[in-house]
C-alpha positions in Angstrom: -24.0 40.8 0.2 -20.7 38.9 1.8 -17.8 41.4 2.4 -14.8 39.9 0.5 -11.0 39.3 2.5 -8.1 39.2 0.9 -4.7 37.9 2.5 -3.5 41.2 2.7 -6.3 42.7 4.8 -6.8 39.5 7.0 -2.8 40.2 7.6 -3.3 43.5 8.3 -6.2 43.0 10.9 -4.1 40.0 12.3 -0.7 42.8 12.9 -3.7 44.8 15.5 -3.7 41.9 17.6 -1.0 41.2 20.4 1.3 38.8 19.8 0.6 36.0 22.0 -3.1 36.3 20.0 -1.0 35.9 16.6 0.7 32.9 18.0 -2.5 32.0 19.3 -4.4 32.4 15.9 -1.3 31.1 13.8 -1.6 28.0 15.7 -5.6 27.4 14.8 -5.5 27.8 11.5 -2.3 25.5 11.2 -4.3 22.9 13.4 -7.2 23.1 11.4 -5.1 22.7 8.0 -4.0 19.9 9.6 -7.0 18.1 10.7 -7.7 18.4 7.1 -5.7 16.5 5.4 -5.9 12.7 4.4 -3.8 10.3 6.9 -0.6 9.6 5.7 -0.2 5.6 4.8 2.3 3.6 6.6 4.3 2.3 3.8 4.2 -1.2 5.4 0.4 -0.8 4.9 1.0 -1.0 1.1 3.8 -3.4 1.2 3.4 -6.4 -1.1 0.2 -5.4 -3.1 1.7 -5.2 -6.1 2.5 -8.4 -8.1 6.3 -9.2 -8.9 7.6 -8.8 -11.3 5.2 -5.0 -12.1 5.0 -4.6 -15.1 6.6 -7.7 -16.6 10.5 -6.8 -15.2 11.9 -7.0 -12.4 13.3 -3.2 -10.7 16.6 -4.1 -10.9 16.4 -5.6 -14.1 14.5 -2.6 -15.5 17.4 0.1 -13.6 20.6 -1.4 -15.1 18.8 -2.0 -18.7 18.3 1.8 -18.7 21.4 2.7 -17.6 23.3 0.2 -20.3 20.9 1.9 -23.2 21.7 5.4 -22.0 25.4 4.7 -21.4 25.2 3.2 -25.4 23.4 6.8 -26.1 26.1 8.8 -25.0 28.7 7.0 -26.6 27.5 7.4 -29.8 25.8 3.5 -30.2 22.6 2.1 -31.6 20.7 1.8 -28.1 16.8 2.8 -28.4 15.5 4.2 -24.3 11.7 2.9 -24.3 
Protein backbone atom coordinates (compact mmCIF):
# COMPACT_ATOMS: atom_id res chain seq x y z
CA UNK A 1 0.00 0.00 0.00
CA UNK A 2 1.59 3.42 -1.46
CA UNK A 3 1.62 6.31 1.15
CA UNK A 4 -0.31 9.22 -0.48
CA UNK A 5 1.54 13.12 -0.56
CA UNK A 6 -0.27 15.90 -0.80
CA UNK A 7 1.27 19.49 -1.73
CA UNK A 8 0.88 20.58 1.61
CA UNK A 9 2.92 17.82 3.30
CA UNK A 10 5.58 17.66 0.47
CA UNK A 11 5.79 21.64 1.41
CA UNK A 12 6.04 21.02 4.78
CA UNK A 13 8.89 18.30 4.47
CA UNK A 14 10.56 20.67 1.82
CA UNK A 15 10.55 23.91 4.89
CA UNK A 16 12.95 21.04 7.08
CA UNK A 17 15.54 21.29 4.52
CA UNK A 18 18.15 24.22 4.41
CA UNK A 19 17.72 26.56 2.00
CA UNK A 20 20.43 26.18 -0.45
CA UNK A 21 18.68 22.30 -0.58
CA UNK A 22 15.21 24.20 -1.45
CA UNK A 23 16.85 26.20 -4.13
CA UNK A 24 18.49 23.07 -4.96
CA UNK A 25 15.23 20.98 -5.15
CA UNK A 26 13.20 23.97 -6.60
CA UNK A 27 15.52 23.94 -9.35
CA UNK A 28 15.03 19.92 -10.32
CA UNK A 29 11.65 19.83 -10.39
CA UNK A 30 11.50 23.08 -12.59
CA UNK A 31 14.22 21.36 -14.91
CA UNK A 32 12.41 18.38 -15.08
CA UNK A 33 8.97 20.28 -15.91
CA UNK A 34 10.85 21.62 -18.39
CA UNK A 35 12.41 18.71 -20.11
CA UNK A 36 8.83 17.82 -20.40
CA UNK A 37 7.32 19.81 -22.44
CA UNK A 38 6.86 19.68 -26.34
CA UNK A 39 9.54 22.06 -28.25
CA UNK A 40 8.23 25.19 -29.07
CA UNK A 41 7.96 25.82 -33.06
CA UNK A 42 9.79 28.53 -34.68
CA UNK A 43 7.06 30.41 -36.37
CA UNK A 44 9.25 30.53 -39.60
CA UNK A 45 8.94 26.74 -39.39
CA UNK A 46 5.18 27.02 -40.17
CA UNK A 47 5.38 29.94 -42.34
CA UNK A 48 3.58 29.63 -45.71
CA UNK A 49 1.76 26.21 -45.08
CA UNK A 50 -1.37 27.54 -45.37
CA UNK A 51 -2.98 28.28 -48.71
CA UNK A 52 -3.89 32.07 -49.53
CA UNK A 53 -6.45 33.17 -49.47
CA UNK A 54 -7.57 30.54 -45.85
CA UNK A 55 -10.59 30.12 -46.00
CA UNK A 56 -11.70 31.87 -49.18
CA UNK A 57 -10.80 35.78 -47.96
CA UNK A 58 -8.04 37.38 -47.59
CA UNK A 59 -7.03 38.68 -43.58
CA UNK A 60 -7.40 41.93 -44.36
CA UNK A 61 -10.27 41.67 -46.28
CA UNK A 62 -12.00 39.47 -43.63
CA UNK A 63 -10.71 42.36 -40.55
CA UNK A 64 -12.18 45.57 -42.18
CA UNK A 65 -15.56 43.54 -43.39
CA UNK A 66 -16.03 42.90 -39.60
CA UNK A 67 -15.31 45.96 -38.40
CA UNK A 68 -17.77 47.82 -41.29
CA UNK A 69 -20.71 45.12 -40.07
CA UNK A 70 -20.05 45.83 -36.39
CA UNK A 71 -19.67 49.62 -36.93
CA UNK A 72 -23.33 49.23 -38.95
CA UNK A 73 -24.41 47.19 -35.60
CA UNK A 74 -23.88 49.87 -33.38
CA UNK A 75 -25.33 52.40 -35.23
CA UNK A 76 -28.45 50.98 -35.42
CA UNK A 77 -28.19 49.50 -39.37
CA UNK A 78 -29.09 46.31 -41.11
CA UNK A 79 -25.46 44.64 -40.92
CA UNK A 80 -25.64 40.67 -40.20
CA UNK A 81 -21.75 39.53 -38.25
CA UNK A 82 -21.21 35.90 -39.66
Amino acid sequence: MSTVVTLESLKAMAKQLPVEDRVLLARSILQEIDAEQPPRRKWSEIRGIVPHPYLGEDAQEWVSRTRREADEIREGGQGKIK
